[in-house]
C-alpha positions in Angstrom: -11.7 12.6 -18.5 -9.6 13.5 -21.8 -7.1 15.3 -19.8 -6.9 11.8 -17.7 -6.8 9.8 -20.3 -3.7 12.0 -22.2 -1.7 11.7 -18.7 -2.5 8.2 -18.9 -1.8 7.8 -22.5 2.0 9.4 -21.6 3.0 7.6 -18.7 2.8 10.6 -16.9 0.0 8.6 -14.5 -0.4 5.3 -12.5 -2.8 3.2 -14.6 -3.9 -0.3 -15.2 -5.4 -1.9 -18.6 -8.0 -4.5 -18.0 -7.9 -7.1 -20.6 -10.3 -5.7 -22.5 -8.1 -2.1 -22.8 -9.8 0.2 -19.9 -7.9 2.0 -18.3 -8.2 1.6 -14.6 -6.6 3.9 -11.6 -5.7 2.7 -8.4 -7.0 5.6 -5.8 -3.8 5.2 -3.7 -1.7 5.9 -6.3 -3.6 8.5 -8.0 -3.3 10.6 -4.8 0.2 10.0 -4.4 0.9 10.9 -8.1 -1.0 14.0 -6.9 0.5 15.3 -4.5 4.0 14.7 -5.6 3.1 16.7 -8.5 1.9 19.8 -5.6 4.6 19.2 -3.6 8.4 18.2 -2.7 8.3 18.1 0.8 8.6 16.2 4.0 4.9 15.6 3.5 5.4 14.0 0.1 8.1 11.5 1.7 6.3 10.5 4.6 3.7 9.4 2.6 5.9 7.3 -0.1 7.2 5.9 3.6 3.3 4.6 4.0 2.9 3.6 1.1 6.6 1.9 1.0 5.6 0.0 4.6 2.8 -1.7 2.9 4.7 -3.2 0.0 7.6 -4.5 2.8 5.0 -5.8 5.2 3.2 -7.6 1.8 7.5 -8.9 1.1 8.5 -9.8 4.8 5.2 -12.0 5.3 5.5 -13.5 1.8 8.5 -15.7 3.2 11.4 -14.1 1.8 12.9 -13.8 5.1 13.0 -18.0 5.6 15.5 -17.5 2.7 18.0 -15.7 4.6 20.5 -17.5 6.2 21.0 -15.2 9.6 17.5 -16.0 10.1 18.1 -19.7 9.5 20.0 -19.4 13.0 17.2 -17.5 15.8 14.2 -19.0 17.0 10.5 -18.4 17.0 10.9 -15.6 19.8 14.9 -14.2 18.2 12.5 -14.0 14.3 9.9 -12.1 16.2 11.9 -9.6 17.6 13.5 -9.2 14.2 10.1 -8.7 12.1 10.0 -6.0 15.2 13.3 -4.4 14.5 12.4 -4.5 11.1 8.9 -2.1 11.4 11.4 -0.2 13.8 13.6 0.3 11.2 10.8 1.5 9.0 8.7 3.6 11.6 12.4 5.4 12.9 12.6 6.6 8.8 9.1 8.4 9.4 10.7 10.1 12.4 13.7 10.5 10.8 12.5 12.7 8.1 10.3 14.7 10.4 12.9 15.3 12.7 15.8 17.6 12.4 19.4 17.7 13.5 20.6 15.7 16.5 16.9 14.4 17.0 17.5 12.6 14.0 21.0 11.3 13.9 19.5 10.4 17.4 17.3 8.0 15.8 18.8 6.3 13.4 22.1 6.0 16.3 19.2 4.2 18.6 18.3 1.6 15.5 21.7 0.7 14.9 22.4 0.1 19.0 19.1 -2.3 18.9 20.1 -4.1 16.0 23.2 -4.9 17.5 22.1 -5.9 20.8 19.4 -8.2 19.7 22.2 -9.6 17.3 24.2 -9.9 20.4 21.6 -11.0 22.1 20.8 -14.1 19.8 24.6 -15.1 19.1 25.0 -13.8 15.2 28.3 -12.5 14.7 29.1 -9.2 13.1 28.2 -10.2 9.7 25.2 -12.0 10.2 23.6 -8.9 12.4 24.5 -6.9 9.2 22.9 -8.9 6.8 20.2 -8.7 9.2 19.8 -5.3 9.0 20.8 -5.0 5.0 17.4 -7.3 4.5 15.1 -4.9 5.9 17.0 -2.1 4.6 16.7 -3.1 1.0 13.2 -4.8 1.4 12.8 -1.2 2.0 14.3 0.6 -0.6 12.5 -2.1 -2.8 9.4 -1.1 -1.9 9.8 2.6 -1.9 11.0 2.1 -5.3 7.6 0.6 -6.5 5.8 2.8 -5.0 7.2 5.8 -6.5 7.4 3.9 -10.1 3.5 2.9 -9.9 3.2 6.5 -9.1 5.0 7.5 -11.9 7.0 10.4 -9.8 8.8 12.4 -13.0 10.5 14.6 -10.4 14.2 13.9 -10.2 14.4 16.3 -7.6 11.8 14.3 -5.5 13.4 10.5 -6.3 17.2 12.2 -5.2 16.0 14.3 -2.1 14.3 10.9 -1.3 17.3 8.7 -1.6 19.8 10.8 -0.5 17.6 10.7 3.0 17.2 7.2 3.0 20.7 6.2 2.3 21.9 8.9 5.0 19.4 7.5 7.7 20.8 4.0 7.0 24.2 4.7 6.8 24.4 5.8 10.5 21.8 3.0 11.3 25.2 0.8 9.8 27.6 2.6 11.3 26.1 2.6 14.6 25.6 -1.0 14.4 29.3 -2.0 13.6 30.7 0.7 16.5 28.4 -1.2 19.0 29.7 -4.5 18.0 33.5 -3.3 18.4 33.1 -1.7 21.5 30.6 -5.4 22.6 34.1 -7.5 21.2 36.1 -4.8 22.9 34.5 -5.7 26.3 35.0 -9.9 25.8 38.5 -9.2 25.0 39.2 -7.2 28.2 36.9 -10.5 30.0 39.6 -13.0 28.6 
């Protein structure tokens, strides 16, 4: 308990004060302080993922996405399908950092094409598919953030191997998303 309480006392880990000054740990983040401490691996960022998809569920269904105005635009069935792309988007990271090589450019080149269908699909330009997928994307990084502060990760190796994944994944999630709209607006211009 002393050795707890000195960790505690440091900011090395997760813990809560009641009013009255106890100190109080949150399991979840205990064990994720934990093994971030063992470990640096693809095991370590699959379950910040978890932990991350919790927190963006808890923000998507708290009613920040009625704020955005893309979403202003789709109806009941067009906002379903993008709370779907949007656990897509975070389920195809899990897979992404599993995978290797093609598999996973493979991926995130799959969630960029259904972004850009489905924004196709419902009528929003270019921009408004990409602030589309920018929401989820930084609902996501939002979360993963908390999650790693509230598990007071010290490891910059851990917080850049992290980041430097999650940016990559969505940057050809992006990418993949603005090609498929060109070659889509390639197509009507040949129609005309």
């Amino acid at each position: 308990p002393s050795t707890v309480r000195n960790w505690a006392n440091q900011g090395q880990i997760p813990v809560h004060r009641t009013k009255g000054g106890h100190r109080r740990f949150k399991q979840s983040e205990v064990v994720l302080w934990q093994q971030t401490q063992q470990t640096n691996d693809s095991n370590e960022a699959q379950l910040v993922v978890k932990n991350a998809l919790k927190l963006t569920r808890f923000h998507i269904t708290e009613g920040h996405l009625q704020n955005e105005n893309w979403y202003q635009k789709l109806d009941d069935e067009a906002r379903n399908k993008y709370r779907l792309s949007g656990r897509n988007l975070m389920n195809g990271l899990l897979a992404y950092l599993s995978a290797t090589g093609t598999e996973a450019d493979a991926e995130a080149r799959s969630l960029g094409y259904e972004y850009a269908t489905r924004g196709r699909h419902y009528e929003l330009d270019v921009l408004d598919a990409t602030q589309a997928f920018l929401f989820f994307r930084n609902t996501l990084f939002e979360a993963m953030l908390a999650v790693y502060e509230a598990a007071s990760i010290n490891s910059s190796q851990a917080w850049s191997d992290m980041f430097r994944k999650v940016n990559s994944f969505t940057d050809k999630i992006l990418i993949t998303l603005l090609e498929t709209y060109q070659v889509f607006d390639r197509g009507d211009q040949r129609k005309t």
